[in-house]
C-alpha positions in Angstrom: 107.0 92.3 103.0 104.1 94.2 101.8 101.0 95.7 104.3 97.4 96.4 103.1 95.4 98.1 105.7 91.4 97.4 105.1 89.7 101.0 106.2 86.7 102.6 106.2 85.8 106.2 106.8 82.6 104.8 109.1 81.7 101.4 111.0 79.6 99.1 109.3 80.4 99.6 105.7 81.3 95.3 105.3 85.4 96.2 105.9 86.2 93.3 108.5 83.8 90.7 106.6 86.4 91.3 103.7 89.4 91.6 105.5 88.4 88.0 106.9 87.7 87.0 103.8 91.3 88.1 102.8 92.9 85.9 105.4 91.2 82.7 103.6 92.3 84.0 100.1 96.1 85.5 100.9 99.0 82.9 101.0 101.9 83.1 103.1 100.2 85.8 105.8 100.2 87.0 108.7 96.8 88.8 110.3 96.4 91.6 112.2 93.2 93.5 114.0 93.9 96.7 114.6 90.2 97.8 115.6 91.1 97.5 119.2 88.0 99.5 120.2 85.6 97.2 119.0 87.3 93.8 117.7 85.7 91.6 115.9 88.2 89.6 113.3 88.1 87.4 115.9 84.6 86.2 115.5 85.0 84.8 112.0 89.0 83.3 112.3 88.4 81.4 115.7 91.3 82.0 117.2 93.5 79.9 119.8 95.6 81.9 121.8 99.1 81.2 122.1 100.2 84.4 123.6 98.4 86.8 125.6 100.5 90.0 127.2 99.5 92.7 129.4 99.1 96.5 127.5 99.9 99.1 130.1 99.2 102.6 129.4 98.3 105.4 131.1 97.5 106.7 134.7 94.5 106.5 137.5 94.9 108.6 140.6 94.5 106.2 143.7 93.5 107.9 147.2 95.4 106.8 150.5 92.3 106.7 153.2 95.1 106.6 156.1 96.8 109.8 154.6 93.7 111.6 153.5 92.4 114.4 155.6 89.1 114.5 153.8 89.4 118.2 153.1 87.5 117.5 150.3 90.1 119.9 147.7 90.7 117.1 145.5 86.4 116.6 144.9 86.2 120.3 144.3 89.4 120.5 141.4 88.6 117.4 139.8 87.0 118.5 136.6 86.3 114.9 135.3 83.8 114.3 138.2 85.9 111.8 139.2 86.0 111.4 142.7 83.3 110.8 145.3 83.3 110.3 149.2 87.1 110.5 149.1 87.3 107.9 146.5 88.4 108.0 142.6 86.0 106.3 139.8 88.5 104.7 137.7 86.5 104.8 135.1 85.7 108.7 135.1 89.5 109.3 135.7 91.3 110.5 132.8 94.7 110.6 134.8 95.2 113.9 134.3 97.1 114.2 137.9 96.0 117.5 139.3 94.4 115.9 142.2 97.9 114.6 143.1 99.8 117.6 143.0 97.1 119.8 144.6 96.3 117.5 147.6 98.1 119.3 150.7 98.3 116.2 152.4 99.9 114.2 149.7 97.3 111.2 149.7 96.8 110.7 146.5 99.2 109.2 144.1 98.9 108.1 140.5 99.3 104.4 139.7 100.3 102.9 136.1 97.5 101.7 134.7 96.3 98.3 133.2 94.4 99.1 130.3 94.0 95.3 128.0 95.4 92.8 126.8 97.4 92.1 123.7 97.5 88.4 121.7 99.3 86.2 119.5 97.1 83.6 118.1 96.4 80.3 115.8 93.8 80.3 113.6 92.9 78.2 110.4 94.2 80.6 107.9 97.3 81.9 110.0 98.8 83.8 113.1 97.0 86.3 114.2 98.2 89.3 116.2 95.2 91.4 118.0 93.9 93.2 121.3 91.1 94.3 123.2 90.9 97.4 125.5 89.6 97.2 128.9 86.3 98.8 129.9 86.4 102.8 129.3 90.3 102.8 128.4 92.1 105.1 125.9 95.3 104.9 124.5 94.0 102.8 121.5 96.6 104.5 118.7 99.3 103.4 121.2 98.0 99.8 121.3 97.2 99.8 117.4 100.9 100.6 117.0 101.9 97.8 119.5 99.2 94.9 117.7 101.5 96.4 114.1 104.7 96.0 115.6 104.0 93.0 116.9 102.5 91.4 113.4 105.4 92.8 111.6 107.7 90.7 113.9 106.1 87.8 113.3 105.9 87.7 109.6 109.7 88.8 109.6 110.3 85.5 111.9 108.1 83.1 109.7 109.3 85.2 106.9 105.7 86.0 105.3 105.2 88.2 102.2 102.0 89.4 102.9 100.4 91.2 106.4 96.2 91.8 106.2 95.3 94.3 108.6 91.8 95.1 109.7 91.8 98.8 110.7 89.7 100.4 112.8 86.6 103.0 111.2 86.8 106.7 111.0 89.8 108.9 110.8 91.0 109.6 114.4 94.2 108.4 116.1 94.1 104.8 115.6 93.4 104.9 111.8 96.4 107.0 111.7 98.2 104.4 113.9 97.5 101.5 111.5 98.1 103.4 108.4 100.9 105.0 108.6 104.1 103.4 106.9 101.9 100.8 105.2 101.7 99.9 101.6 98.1 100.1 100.5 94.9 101.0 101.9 91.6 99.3 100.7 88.8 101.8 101.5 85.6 99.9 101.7 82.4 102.1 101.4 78.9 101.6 101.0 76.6 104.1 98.2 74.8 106.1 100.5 75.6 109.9 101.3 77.3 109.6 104.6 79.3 106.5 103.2 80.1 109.2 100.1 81.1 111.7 103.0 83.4 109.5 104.9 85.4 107.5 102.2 86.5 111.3 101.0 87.7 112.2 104.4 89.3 109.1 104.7 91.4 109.3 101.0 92.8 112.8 103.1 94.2 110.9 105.7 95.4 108.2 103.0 96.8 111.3 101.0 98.5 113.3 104.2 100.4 109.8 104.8 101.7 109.4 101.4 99.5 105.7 101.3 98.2 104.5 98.1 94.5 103.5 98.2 91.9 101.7 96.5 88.3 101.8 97.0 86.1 98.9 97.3 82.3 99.7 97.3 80.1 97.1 98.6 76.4 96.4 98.6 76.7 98.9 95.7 73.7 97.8 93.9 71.6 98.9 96.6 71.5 102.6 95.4 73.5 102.1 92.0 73.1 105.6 91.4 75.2 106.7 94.5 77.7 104.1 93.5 77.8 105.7 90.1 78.3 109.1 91.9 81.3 107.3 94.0 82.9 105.7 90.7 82.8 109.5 89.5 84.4 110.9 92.3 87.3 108.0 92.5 88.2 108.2 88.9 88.6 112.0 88.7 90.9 111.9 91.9 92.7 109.3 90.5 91.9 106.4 93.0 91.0 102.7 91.5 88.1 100.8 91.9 89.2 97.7 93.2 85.8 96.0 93.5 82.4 96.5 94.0 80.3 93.8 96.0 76.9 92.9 95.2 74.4 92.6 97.8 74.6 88.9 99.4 71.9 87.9 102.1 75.2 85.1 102.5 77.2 87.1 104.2 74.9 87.8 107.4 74.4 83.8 107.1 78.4 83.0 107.3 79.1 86.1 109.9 76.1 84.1 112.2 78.0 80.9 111.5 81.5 82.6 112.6 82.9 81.9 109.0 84.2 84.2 106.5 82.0 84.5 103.1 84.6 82.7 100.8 84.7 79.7 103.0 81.2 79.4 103.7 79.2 80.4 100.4 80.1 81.1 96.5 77.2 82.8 95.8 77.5 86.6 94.0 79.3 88.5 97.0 81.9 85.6 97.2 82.7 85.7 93.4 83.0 89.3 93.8 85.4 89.4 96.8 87.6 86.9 95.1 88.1 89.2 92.4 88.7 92.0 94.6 91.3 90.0 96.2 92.8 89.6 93.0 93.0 93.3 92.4 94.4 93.6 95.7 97.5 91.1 95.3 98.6 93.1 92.1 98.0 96.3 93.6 100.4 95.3 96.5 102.8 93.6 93.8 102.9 97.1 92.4 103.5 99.2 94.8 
């Protein structure tokens, strides 16, 4: 069972209009979305739940009006800001607990907290494993680690050679979360300076894991010069250039219809991705 994790070093570069692109192209798969921030694989693969699951995480102070004296201690200490009129903002508490163990009359306790959902689904191209977090939750590397755990299972039960993962952007916790102990990483960047900037602080987290990447850099004849200047880099650290997508006006067409680009259009980008694909499956072969 092989894992390539599609990542970029900042949000919009294209990555989850390829990675749903991949789930039309891959045989034998199972899908995963791992940007539980902000998911959005879900908008092009249509999927039909067939599993949905609590994701618990975390802690929120809860104030007991009976027991409280209203001494007001808790309003002062709370450095979040969090509480108000003898009541906690759950969305301001970080669960931190000092307000608990400080409050002399022992009104406040902290509860377990309900922070999204998790989902096994059906879609047209295969099972999909993915989450959302509720409204100002954290604890997203945890999650990312669950929705990968969960995928993994799955494509050992259908026993599936191949599991697409659509990472989240940046390089905090829940890139490191879906990276870690997979077997490639497709980096998808754009030619501009901060997409320049990101990829190469992304290929350190790639490097610190002991991942093997690829870069992909899409709507690279936009500023062909940058692109040049991001081949350049790539070949003298040794990464491959897995692809580089044209420009498609297609792709904002097929992302309004809620289709990925190789199922909706042929046109330049599509040709493109198919090939990158390509590269992909031998890349993973490889590895």
């Amino acid at each position: 069972m092989k894992e390539v994790v599609v990542l970029s070093g900042k949000g919009g570069t294209g990555k989850t209009s390829i990675a749903g692109c991949f789930a039309v192209l891959a045989e034998d798969k199972v899908l995963a979305d791992c940007d539980v921030d902000a998911a959005d694989l879900h908008l092009l693969l249509q999927p039909v739940d067939q599993k949905k699951e609590e994701f618990w995480s975390g802690q929120t102070a809860v104030i007991d009006e009976e027991t409280c004296t209203e001494c007001g201690l808790c309003q002062e200490l709370c450095r979040f800001d969090a509480i108000h009129e003898f009541k906690v903002n759950s969305y301001s508490c970080e669960g931190c607990g000092f307000c608990a163990r400080t409050c002399p009359a022992d009104a406040i306790a902290m509860h377990d907290n309900m922070a999204g959902h998790w989902f096994i689904s059906d879609t047209s191209y295969g099972p999909l494993v993915h989450a959302s977090l509720g409204i100002a939750q954290e604890n997203s590397g945890k999650l990312v680690a669950l929705v990968r755990q969960q995928a993994r299972a799955l494509a050992m039960g259908k026993g599936c050679d191949t599991i697409i993962t659509d990472g989240p952007p940046g390089i905090g916790c829940p890139v490191i979360s879906s990276l870690s102990g997979a077997e490639l990483a497709l980096l998808v960047t754009e030619p501009t300076a901060s997409g320049l900037h990101d990829l190469q602080r992304v290929i350190e987290v790639c490097r610190h894991f002991n991942v093997p990447a690829a870069v992909c850099i899409n709507k690279y004849d936009i500023n062909e010069e940058k692109a040049g200047e991001i081949e350049k880099q790539c070949k003298d650290s040794g990464l491959i250039i897995a692809g580089k997508v044209p420009f498609d006006t297609a792709v904002n067409v097929a992302v309004a219809h809620g289709t990925p680009l190789v199922k909706y259009d042929n046109g330049p980008a599509a040709v493109e991705v198919r090939r990158l694909w390509k590269n992909v499956e031998s890349l993973l072969k490889a590895n």
